[in-house]
C-alpha positions in Angstrom: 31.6 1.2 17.6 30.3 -2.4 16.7 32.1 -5.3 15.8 31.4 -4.9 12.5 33.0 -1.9 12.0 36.0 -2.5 13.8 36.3 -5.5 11.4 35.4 -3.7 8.5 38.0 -0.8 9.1 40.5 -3.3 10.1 40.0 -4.9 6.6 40.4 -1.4 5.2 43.6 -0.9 7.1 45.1 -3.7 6.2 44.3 -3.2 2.4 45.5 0.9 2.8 48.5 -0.4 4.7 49.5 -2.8 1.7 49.1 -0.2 -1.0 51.4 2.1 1.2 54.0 -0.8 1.6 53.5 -0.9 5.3 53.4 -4.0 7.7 52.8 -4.8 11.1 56.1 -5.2 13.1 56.3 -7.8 15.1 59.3 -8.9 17.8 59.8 -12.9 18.4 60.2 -12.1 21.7 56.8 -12.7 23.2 55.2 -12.5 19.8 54.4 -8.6 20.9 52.9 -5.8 18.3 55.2 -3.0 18.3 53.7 -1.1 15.8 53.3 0.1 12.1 56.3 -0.7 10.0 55.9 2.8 7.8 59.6 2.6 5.6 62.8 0.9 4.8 65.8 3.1 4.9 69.2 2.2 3.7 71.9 4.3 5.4 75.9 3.9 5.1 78.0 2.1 8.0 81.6 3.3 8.2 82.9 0.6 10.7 81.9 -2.0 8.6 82.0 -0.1 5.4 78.8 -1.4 4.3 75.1 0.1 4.0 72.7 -0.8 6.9 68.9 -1.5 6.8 66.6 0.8 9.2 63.1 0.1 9.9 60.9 3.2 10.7 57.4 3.2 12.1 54.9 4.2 14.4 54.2 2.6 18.0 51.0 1.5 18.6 51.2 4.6 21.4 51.6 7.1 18.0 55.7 7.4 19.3 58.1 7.2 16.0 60.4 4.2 16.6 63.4 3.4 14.4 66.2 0.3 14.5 68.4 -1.7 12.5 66.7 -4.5 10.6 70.3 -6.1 10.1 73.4 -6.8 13.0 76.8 -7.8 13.1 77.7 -10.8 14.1 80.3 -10.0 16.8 81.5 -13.9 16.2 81.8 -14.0 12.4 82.2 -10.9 11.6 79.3 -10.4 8.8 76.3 -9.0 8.3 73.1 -10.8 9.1 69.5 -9.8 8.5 67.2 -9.5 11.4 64.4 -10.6 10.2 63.3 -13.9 10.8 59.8 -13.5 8.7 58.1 -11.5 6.5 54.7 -11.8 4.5 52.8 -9.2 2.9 50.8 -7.9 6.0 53.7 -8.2 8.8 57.8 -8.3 9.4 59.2 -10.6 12.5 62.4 -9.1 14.1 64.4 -11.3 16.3 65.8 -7.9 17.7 64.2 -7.2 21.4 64.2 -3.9 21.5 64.8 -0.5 19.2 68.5 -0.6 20.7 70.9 -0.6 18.1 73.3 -2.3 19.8 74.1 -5.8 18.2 74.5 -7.9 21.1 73.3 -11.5 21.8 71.3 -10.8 24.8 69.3 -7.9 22.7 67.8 -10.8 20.4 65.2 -13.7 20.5 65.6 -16.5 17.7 63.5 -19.2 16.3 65.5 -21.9 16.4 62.8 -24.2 16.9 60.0 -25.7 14.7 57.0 -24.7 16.9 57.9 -21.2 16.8 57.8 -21.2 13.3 55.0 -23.3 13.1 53.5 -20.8 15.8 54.2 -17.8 13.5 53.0 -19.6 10.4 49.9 -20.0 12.1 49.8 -16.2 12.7 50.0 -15.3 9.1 47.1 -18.2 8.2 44.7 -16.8 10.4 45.7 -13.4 9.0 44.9 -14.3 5.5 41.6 -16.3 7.0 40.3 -13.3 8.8 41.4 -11.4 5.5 39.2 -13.8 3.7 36.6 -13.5 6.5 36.3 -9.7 6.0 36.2 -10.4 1.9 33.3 -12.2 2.9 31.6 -10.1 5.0 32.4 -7.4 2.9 30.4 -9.0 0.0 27.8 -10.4 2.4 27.9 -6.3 3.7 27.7 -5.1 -0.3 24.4 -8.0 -1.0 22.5 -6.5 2.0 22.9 -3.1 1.4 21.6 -3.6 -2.4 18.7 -5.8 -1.1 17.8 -3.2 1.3 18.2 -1.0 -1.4 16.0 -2.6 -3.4 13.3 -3.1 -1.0 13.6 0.4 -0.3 12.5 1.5 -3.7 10.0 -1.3 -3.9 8.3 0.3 -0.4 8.6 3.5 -2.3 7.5 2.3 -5.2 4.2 0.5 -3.4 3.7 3.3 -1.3 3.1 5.5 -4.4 0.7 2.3 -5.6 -1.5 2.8 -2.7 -1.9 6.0 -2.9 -3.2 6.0 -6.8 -5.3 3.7 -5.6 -7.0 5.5 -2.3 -7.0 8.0 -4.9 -8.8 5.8 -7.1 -11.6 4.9 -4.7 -12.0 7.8 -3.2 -12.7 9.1 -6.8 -14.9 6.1 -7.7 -17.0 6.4 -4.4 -17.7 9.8 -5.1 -18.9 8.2 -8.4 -20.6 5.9 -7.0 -22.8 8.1 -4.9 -23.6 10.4 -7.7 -24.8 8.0 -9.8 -26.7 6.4 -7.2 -28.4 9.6 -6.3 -29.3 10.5 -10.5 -30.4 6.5 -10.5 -33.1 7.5 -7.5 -33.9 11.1 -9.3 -34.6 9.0 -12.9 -36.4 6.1 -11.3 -38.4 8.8 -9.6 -39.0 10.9 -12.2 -39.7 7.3 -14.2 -42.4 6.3 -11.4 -44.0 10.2 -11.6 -44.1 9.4 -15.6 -46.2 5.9 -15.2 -48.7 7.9 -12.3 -49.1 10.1 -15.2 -49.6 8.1 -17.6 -51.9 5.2 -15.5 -53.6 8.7 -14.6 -53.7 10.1 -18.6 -54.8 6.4 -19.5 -57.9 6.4 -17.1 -59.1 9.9 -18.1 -58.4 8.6 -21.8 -60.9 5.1 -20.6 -63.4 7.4 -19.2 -63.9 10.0 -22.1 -63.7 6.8 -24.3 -66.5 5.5 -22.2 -69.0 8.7 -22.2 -68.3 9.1 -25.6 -69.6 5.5 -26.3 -72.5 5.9 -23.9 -73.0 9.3 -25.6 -72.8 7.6 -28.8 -75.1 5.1 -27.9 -77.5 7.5 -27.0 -77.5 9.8 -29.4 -78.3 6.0 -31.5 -81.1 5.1 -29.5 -85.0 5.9 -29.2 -86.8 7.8 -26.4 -88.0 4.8 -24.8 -84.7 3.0 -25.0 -83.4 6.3 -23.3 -85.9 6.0 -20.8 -86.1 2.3 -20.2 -81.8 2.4 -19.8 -82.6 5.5 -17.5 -85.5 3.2 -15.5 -82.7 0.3 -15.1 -80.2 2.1 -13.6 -82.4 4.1 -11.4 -84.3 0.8 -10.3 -80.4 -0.3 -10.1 -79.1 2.7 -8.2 -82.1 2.1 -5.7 -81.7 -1.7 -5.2 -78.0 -0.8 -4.3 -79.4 1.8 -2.0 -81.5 -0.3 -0.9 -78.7 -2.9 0.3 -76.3 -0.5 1.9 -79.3 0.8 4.3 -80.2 -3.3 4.9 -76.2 -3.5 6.0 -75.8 -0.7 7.9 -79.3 -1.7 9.9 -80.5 1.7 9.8 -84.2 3.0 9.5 -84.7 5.6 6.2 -87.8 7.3 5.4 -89.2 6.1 2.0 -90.4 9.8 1.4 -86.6 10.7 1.7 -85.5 7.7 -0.7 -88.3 8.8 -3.5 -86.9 12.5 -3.1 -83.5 11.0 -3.5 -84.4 8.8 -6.7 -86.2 12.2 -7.8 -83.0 14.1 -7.9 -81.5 11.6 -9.3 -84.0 11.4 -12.0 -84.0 15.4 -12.5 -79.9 15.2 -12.9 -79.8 12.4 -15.4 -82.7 13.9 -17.6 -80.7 17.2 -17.6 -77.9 15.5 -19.6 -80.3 14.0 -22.6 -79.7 16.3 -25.4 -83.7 16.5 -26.0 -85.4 19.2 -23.8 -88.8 18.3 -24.5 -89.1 14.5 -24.4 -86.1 14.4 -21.4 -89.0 16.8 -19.9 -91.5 13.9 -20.7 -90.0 11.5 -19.4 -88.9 13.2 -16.3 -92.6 13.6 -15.3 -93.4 10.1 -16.3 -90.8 9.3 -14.4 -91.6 10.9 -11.4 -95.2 9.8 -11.8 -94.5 6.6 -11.3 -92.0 7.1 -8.5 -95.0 9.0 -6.5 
């Protein structure tokens, strides 16, 4: 057991002990502990026709002790108390032993000033350790409610972190799903503009032949022809360049066979048979 708790109980025991009326008993005689003062008893004296005081108690060995707290003076003849001190924790006999004889050589007085001055200083530091264990009693009862306190404020943020894991756990999963619907949109959004940039250009291009279709539907025969003669003399100047760049030696028979083709394909797309016909051989007559 700690010292602590043996103070602690002691403190107890001392309070238990005054609310039962019980005191330590003391004998002057060497200042010595001889037990638990437990009950007065008074109990009648036939030789001196008078009622006696008996002290009852417990040793500090748990043996029942009993003796007179009174004697007889054998030189006066009267009855004198015993007791030489008394407070509310403890009784001083001057008696040496439990004998009940009442003779001079079976007591111990105080007849001087620094025995009572000795016993005085007994019961102060009594009632100082008394107030020591008030103290530590209170000091005792503020740690436990602090303790108590920090217990429910562990509990308390123990529950706090685990909303919160909860929390982010639950938000990261979130997260993650939006993140993945943000790539699926901004996918779909980039396969929406490729459509469209693709939709747009075909759009540009009908636009296109139908202006050039427009245009020739608007012009003359020799405006058809003279447009076809530009980008055919256009068609074989850029031929023309590439073969320079690449260094390469063509046959010219193989070029006007080429521009002939060429010629054939484009005429097939006027929407007059007969002068597209025409012009095709003028065309080629002039390429030969």
């Amino acid at each position: 057991m700690s010292k602590r708790s043996v103070v602690l109980n002691t403190k107890k025991m001392l309070h238990a002990l005054k609310e039962q009326d019980c005191k330590l008993f003391v004998r002057v005689d060497g200042f010595r502990l001889v037990g638990i003062l437990t009950k007065i008893r008074r109990e009648y004296d036939p030789q001196i026709g008078k009622d006696r005081q008996w002290g009852m108690g417990i040793t500090l060995n748990g043996e029942v002790f009993e003796e007179p707290l009174d004697r007889k003076n054998p030189k006066t003849g009267r009855l004198e108390t015993v007791i030489v001190r008394e407070t509310p924790f403890l009784m001083i006999t001057a008696r040496k032993t439990s004998d009940p004889k009442d003779d001079d050589v079976n007591f111990n007085w105080l007849p001087h000033q620094f025995h009572l001055d000795a016993m005085k200083e007994l019961e102060d530091e009594l009632v100082a350790q008394q107030r020591v264990m008030n103290r530590l009693d209170e000091e005792y009862r503020s740690l436990q409610s602090k303790m108590d306190m920090i217990k429910r404020d562990a509990t308390i943020a123990v529950e706090e972190n685990n909303n919160l894991k909860a929390t982010v756990d639950f938000q990261s999963r979130r997260l993650l799903q939006l993140e993945r619907e943000w790539q699926e949109l901004y996918t779909l959004l980039q396969k929406l503009r490729a459509q469209g940039l693709e939709v747009e250009g075909e759009l540009a291009i009908e636009v296109k032949r139908a202006l050039e279709k427009g245009r020739e539907k608007a012009m003359s025969p020799h405006e058809i022809r003279m447009k076809k003669l530009k980008e055919d003399e256009e068609e074989k100047q850029m031929i023309e360049r590439t073969i320079a760049r690449k260094q390469t030696v063509v046959d010219v028979d193989e070029i006007r066979e080429l521009i002939k083709d060429e010629i054939r394909k484009a005429v097939a797309t006027v929407s007059k048979p007969k002068k597209s016909s025409s012009s095709m051989e003028e065309l080629l007559s002039k390429v030969e």
